[in-house]
C-alpha positions in Angstrom: 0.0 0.0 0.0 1.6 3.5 -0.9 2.8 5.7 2.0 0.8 8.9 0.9 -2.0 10.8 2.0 -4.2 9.7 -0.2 -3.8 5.6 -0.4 -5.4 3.7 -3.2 -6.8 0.3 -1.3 -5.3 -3.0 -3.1 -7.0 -6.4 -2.7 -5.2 -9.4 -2.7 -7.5 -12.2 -3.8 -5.2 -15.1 -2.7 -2.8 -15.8 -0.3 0.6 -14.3 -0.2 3.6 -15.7 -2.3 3.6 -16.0 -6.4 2.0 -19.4 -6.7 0.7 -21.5 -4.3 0.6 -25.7 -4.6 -1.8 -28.2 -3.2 -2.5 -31.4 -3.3 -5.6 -33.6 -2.1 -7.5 -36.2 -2.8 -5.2 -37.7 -5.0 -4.5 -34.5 -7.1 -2.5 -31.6 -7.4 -3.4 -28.6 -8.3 -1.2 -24.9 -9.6 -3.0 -21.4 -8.7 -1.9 -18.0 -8.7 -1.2 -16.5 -5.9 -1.0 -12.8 -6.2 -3.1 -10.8 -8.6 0.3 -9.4 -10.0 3.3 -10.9 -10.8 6.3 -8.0 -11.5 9.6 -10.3 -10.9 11.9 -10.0 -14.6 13.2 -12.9 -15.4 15.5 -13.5 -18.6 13.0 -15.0 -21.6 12.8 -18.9 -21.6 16.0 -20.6 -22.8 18.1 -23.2 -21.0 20.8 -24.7 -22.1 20.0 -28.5 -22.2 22.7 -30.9 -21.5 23.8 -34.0 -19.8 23.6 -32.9 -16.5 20.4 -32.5 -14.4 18.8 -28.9 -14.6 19.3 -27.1 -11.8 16.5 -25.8 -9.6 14.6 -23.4 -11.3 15.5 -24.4 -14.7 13.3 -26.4 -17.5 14.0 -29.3 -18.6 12.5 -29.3 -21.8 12.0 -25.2 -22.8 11.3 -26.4 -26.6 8.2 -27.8 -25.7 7.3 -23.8 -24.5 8.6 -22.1 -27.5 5.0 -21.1 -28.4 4.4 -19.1 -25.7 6.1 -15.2 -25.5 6.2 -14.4 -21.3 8.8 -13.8 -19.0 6.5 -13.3 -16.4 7.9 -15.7 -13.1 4.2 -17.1 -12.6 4.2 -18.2 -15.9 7.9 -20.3 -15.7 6.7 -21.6 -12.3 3.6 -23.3 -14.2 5.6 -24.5 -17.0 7.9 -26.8 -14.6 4.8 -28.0 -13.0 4.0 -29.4 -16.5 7.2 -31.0 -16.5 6.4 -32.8 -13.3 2.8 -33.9 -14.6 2.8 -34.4 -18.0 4.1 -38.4 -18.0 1.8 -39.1 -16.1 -1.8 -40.5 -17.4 -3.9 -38.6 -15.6 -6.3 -36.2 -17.4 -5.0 -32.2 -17.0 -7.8 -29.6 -16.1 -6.5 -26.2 -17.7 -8.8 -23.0 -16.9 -8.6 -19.2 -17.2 -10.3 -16.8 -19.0 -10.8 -16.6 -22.7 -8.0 -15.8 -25.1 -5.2 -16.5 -22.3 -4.0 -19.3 -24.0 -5.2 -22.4 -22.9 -5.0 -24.5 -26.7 -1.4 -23.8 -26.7 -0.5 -25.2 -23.0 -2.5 -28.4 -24.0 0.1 -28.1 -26.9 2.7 -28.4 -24.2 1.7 -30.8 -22.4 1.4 -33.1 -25.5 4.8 -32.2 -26.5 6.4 -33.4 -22.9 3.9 -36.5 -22.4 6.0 -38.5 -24.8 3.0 -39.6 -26.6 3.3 -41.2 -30.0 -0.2 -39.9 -31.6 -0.8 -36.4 -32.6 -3.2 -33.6 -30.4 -6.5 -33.9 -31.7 -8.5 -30.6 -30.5 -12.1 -30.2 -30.3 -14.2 -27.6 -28.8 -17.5 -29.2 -27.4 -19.2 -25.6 -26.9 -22.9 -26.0 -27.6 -22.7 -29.6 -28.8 -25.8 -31.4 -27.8 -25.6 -35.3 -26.3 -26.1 -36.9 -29.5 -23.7 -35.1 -31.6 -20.9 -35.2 -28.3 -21.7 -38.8 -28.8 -20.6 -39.7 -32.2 -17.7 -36.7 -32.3 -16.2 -38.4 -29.5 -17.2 -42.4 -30.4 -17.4 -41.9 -33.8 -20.3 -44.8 -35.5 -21.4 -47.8 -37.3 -22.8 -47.8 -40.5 -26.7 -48.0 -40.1 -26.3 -46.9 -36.3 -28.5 -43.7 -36.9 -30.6 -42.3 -39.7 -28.2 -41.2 -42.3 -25.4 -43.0 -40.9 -24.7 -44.8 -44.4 -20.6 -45.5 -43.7 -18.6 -46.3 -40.7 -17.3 -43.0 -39.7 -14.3 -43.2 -36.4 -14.8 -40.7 -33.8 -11.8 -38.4 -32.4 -10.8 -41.0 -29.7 -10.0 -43.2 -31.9 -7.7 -40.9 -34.2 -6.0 -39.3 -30.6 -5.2 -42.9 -30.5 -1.7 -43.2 -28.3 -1.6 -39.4 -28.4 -3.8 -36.3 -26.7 -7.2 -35.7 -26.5 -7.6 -31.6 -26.0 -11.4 -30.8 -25.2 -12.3 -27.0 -24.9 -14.9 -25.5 -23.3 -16.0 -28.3 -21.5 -17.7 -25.9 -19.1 -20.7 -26.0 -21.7 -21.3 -29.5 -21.9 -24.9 -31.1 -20.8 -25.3 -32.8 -17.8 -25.9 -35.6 -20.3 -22.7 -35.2 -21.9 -20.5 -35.0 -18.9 -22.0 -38.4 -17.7 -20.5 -40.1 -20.6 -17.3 -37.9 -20.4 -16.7 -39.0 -17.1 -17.6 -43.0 -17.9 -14.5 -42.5 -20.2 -12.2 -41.0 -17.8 -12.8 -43.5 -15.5 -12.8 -46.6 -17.7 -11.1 -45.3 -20.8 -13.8 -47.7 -22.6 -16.2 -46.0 -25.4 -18.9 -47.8 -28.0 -19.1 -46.4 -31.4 -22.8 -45.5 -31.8 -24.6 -48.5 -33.5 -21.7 -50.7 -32.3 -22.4 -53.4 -29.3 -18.5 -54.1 -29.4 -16.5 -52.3 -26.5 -13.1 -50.1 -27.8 -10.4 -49.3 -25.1 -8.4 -46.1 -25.7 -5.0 -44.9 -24.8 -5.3 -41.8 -25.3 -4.3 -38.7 -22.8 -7.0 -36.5 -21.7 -6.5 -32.3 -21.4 -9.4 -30.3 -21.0 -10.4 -26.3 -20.5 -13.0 -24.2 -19.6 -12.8 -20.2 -18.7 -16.1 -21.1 -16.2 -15.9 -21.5 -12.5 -16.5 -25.1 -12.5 -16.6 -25.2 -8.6 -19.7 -22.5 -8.5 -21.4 -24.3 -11.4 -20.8 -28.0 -9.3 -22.3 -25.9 -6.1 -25.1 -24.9 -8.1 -25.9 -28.2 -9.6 -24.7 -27.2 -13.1 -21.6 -29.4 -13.0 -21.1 -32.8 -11.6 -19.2 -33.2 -8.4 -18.0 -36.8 -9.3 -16.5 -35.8 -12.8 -15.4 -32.4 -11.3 -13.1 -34.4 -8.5 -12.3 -36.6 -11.8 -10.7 -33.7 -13.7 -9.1 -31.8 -10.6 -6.4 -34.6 -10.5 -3.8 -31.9 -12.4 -5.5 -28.0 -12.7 -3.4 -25.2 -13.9 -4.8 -22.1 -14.2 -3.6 -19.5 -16.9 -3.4 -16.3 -15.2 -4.8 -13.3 -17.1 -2.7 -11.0 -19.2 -3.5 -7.9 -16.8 -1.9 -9.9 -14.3 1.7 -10.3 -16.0 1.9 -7.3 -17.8 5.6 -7.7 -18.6 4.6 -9.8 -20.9 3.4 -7.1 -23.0 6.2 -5.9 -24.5 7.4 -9.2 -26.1 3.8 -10.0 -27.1 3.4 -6.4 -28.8 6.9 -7.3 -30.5 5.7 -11.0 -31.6 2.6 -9.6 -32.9 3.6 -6.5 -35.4 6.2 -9.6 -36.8 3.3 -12.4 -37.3 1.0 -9.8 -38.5 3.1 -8.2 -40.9 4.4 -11.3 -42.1 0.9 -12.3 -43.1 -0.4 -9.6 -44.2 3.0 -8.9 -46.7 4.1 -5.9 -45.5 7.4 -4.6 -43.3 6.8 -4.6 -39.8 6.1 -1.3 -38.6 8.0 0.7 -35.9 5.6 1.1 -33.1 5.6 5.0 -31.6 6.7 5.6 -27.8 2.8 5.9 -26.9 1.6 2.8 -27.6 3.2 0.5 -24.8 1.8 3.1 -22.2 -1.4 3.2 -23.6 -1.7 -1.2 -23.4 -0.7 -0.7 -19.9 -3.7 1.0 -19.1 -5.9 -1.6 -21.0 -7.4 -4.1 -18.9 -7.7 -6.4 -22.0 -11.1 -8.8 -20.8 -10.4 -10.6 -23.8 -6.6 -11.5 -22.5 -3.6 -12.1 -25.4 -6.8 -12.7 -28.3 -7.6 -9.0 -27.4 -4.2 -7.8 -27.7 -3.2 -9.7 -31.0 -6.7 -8.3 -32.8 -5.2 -4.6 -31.6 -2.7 -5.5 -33.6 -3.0 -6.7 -36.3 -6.5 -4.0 -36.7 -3.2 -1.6 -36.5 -1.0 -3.8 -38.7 -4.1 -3.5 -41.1 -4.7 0.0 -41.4 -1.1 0.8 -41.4 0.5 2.6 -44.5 4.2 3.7 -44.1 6.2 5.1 -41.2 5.3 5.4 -37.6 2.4 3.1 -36.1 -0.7 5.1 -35.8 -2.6 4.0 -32.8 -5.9 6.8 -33.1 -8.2 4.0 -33.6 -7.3 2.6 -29.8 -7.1 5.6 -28.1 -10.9 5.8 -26.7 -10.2 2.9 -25.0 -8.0 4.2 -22.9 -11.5 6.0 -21.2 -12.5 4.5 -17.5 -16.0 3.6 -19.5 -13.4 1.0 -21.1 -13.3 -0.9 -18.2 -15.1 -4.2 -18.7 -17.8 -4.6 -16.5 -16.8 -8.2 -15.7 -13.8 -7.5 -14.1 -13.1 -7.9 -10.6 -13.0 -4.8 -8.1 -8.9 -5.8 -8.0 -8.8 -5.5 -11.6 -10.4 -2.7 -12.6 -8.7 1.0 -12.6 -11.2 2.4 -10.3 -10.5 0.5 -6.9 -11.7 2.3 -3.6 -9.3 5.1 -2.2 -8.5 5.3 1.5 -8.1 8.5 3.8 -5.4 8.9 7.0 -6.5 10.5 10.0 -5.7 13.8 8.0 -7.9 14.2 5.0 -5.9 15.9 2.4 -7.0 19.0 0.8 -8.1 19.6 -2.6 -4.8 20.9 -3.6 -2.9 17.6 -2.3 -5.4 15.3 -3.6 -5.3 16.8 -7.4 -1.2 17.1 -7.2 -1.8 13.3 -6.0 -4.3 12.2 -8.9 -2.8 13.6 -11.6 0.9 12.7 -10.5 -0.3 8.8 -10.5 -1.8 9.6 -14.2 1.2 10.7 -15.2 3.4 7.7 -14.0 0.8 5.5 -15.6 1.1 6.9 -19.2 4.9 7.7 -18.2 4.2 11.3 -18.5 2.7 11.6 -22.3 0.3 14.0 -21.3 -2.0 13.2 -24.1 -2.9 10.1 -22.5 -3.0 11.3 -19.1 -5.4 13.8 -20.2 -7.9 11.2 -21.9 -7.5 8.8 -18.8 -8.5 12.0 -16.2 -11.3 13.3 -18.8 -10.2 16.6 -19.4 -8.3 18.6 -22.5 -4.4 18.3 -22.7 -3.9 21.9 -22.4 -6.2 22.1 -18.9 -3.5 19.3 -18.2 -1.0 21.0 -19.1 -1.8 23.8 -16.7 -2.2 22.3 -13.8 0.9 20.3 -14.0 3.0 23.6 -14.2 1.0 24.8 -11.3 2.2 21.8 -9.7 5.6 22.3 -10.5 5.5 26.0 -9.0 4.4 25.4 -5.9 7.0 22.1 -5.8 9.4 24.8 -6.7 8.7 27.6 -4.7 8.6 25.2 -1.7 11.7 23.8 -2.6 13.1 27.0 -2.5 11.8 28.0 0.6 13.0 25.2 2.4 16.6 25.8 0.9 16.3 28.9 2.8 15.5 27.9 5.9 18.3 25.2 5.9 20.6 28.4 4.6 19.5 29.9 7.5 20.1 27.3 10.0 23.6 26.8 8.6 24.6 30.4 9.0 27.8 31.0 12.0 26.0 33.5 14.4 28.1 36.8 14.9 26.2 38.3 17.1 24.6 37.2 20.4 23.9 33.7 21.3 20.2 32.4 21.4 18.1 32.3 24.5 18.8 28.9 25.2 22.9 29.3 25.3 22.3 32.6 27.0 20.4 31.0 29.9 23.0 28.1 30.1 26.0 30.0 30.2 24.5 32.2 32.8 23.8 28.6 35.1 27.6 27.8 34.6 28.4 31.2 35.8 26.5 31.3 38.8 27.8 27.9 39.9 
């Protein structure tokens, strides 16, 4: 909490440390911690030899080489991969949308091992039937229209990975057979009275709250339990904002790249104008910024006009927590500040936040640059003319006396006389 007058209140959601592990019931499970995570750390790249990594190091970094972060949180997840991903176990990834949930199922497959390929499927508003034979595949003559034997996804994961996403949709229906399969790793092809086994690993997603949904009666408790046996969660990208920078960086590239033109040189506003984006919509947000800019750009310098209104507090998504969102709850002291103090204090925290383009500080206060611009030279005067002032007094104090003593030596000198 910051030492001045006027505190703004944080809330820590969690407990205290990055990332926290536990384990029960058979299962593990990775969450974060803190809701920010500001400890640099070099990029991810080990050097991978004989010798055993040393603490704090990945074994296998390739298998990461997807995903752009430095953020500490984020290595700290990606060596609990490493621990779980031999193991057969299904893995319960969740986070909100556009954080990147397909790509660490990617990295788990890469460090299971498994011989197959990562078959993905997204199961959002898929009813029983069709869940049925995406999963099982069918028999010719099994169903109306079913004229050919058709194999369902298990079977072509087949000794390799299984990604479902958005399994926080499925029907009550749906998740009774889903969790059947986890249990028993047995399937029948719709039409087919003959039992198939699979070998294939299981990773799943959702950006719901499946414990609200399972208190609510929306999600089943048994295949809940079933899937917490490995849960990572994907923090969001307001969370590890260091990660902007390289993502910002890896974005004009891919999007130039595809689009055929030369990447563009972004201008000095634009990284403090992200960093006041709450960005509901995670890394997806942030790479459709780009390449929208990547799109409309001609020659030269990046223009970024067509993001600048969201840089507005009515751009703060309403979903957001109260320890996300910009406009958190402000604390008094004992001694309330006065008006003067608590504008030199607002606008000075403005400023830090768009490091001092006043443009942006302007549009983020909701007034006109040039009333800005006034107020902080007001703010400067009075910071110099007290700075000056109290150079004088300290002058003052630092001055030899050539005349009389003060009253207090006066008085003591007289005491020592008199004795």
């Amino acid at each position: 909490m910051r030492t001045t007058r006027l505190e703004r209140s944080e809330t820590t959601r969690f407990i205290d440390g990055h990332y926290a592990m536990s384990g029960g019931g058979g299962g593990s499970s990775l969450y974060l911690a803190t809701p920010e995570n500001r400890i640099p750390f070099t990029p991810i790249s080990n050097e991978v030899g004989d010798a055993p990594s040393p603490p704090g190091m990945l074994e296998h970094p390739e298998a990461f080489s997807r995903i752009v972060t430095r953020n500490q949180g984020m290595r700290v997840i990606f060596q609990y991969l490493e621990s779980i991903a031999p193991t057969p176990l299904p893995v319960l990834i969740t986070g909100e949308t556009g954080v990147g949930k397909e790509l660490i199922a990617d990295a788990i497959h890469s460090l299971s091992g498994c011989r197959g390929k990562l078959v993905t499927v997204n199961v959002a508003g898929v009813d029983d039937d069709l869940f049925s034979d995406t999963l099982f595949g069918h028999k010719r003559g099994g169903f109306t229209g079913a004229d050919r034997d058709r194999p369902g996804l298990i079977e072509m994961a087949a000794g390799g990975t299984l990604f479902l996403d958005e399994i926080g949709d499925l029907s009550l229906g749906s998740q009774v057979k889903l969790l059947r399969l986890l249990q028993e790793g047995k399937y029948y092809p719709l039409g087919s009275d003959t039992v198939r086994q699979t070998d294939a690993r299981f990773v799943l997603a959702t950006n719901k709250d499946l414990d609200l949904m399972q208190q609510k009666g929306l999600f089943r408790k048994d295949l809940y339990y079933r899937l917490r046996a490995h849960h990572v969660y994907i923090p969001p990208l307001r969370q590890r904002r260091e990660d902007i920078p390289l993502l910002v960086d890896h974005l004009l590239e891919r999007a130039a790249a595809i689009l055929g033109k030369k990447k563009p040189t972004p201008p000095r506003e634009l990284s403090p104008l992200l960093d006041n984006l709450q960005f509901a919509g995670n890394v997806r947000e942030l790479e459709g910024i780009i390449f929208d800019l990547v799109t409309r750009h001609k020659s030269g310098v990046l223009s970024i006009v067509s993001i600048r209104d969201r840089i507005s507090p009515a751009s703060v998504p309403e979903e957001l927590s109260e320890a996300d969102t910009v406009h958190a709850p402000v604390v008094f002291g004992e001694q309330m500040p006065t008006l003067k103090e608590t504008e030199r204090l607002v606008i000075e925290e403005a400023m830090k936040r768009c490091r001092g383009i006043q443009t942006l500080a302007a549009r983020m206060l909701g007034m006109s640059r040039r009333a800005l611009n006034n107020r902080v030279g007001k703010i400067r005067r009075r910071k110099d003319a007290s700075g000056r002032q109290t150079q004088t007094i300290l002058a003052r104090r630092s001055e030899p006396s050539g005349g009389s003593p003060p009253a207090f030596y006066r008085s003591a000198a007289a005491d020592m006389t008199e004795k």
